[in-house]
Structures are given as C-alpha cells and as structure tokens.
N, C-alpha and C positions, 0 to 999 in steps of 0.2 A: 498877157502874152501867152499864146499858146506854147504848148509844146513842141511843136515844132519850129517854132517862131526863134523858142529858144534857143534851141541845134543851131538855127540856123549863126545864131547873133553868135554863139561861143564860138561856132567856126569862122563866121567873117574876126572875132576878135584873136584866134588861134592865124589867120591868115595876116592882118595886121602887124601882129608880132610877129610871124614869118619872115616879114616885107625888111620890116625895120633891123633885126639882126642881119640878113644878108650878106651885107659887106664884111662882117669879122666872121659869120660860121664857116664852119670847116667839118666835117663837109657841108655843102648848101642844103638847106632844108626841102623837101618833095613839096613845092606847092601843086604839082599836078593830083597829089592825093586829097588837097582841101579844095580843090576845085570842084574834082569829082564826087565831092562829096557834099557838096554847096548844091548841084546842080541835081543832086538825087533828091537834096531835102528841099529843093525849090518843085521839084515835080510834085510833093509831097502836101504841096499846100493846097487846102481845099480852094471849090471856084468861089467860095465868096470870101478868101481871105483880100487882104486891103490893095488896090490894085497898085498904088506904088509902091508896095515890097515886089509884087509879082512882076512890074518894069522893070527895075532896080537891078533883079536879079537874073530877068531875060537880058539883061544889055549887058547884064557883067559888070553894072557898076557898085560893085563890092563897097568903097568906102561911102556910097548913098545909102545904100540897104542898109549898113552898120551904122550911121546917124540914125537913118528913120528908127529902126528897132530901140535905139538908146534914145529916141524921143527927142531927137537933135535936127530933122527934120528940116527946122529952119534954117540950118547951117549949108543946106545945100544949096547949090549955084545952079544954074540952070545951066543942060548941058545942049550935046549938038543936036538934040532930036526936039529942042523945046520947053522939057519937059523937066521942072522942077526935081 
C-alpha cells in the first residue's frame, strides 16, 4: 500500500467513524472536511494507481474504496453503474 493509499484508507476509516457516531455527537462532526480531503488525496493518485480505487473514489463510493484498500474487495456488491 502506498502512501497515499494510506491517507487515503485512515480517512475513509476516520469517515466511517464519523458516520456511525452521528446520531449521539453533539456537536456533529465536519464530514465536509474528510471529504475534501478524500478528494485531494484521490487527485493525488498516480495514473497507474489500481483503477478501482480510482472508480470507487470518483463515484463517492467511500465504503467500496474502504473494503478494496482493506483487501475486502470481495464484499463489495455490485452497484448502479455495473461495476463491482
């Protein structure tokens, strides 16, 4: 796993935990700032990084990108674009 790869996974897992607190934080946690910071370190990926990270994380689908990287990959469903 590169390093950015890594960024990338601590944020989709810092965004997970986000997700799941929700309902009792007080105040809500800023997911616009792990977005935007998702989307910086997706830009960041070189062109031959692996192309379904770089699907994954053009469609926004954050908990696919967080299986692939944790090598979970096979737990994903196939969504509306087709595409594993």
């Amino acid at each position: 796993m590169t390093t950015i790869e890594k960024s990338i996974l601590d944020s989709l897992i810092e965004l997970d935990n986000a997700v799941k607190a929700m309902a009792r934080a007080n105040p809500k946690p800023d997911l616009q700032a792990i977005f935007a910071r998702l989307e910086d370190l997706g830009r960041q990926l070189p062109p031959d990084a692996d192309p379904n990270l770089k699907h994954y994380l053009h469609r926004k689908s954050y908990e696919k990108a967080r299986l692939f990287l944790q090598g979970r990959d096979a737990e994903n469903a196939a969504g509306n674009c087709r595409h594993v």
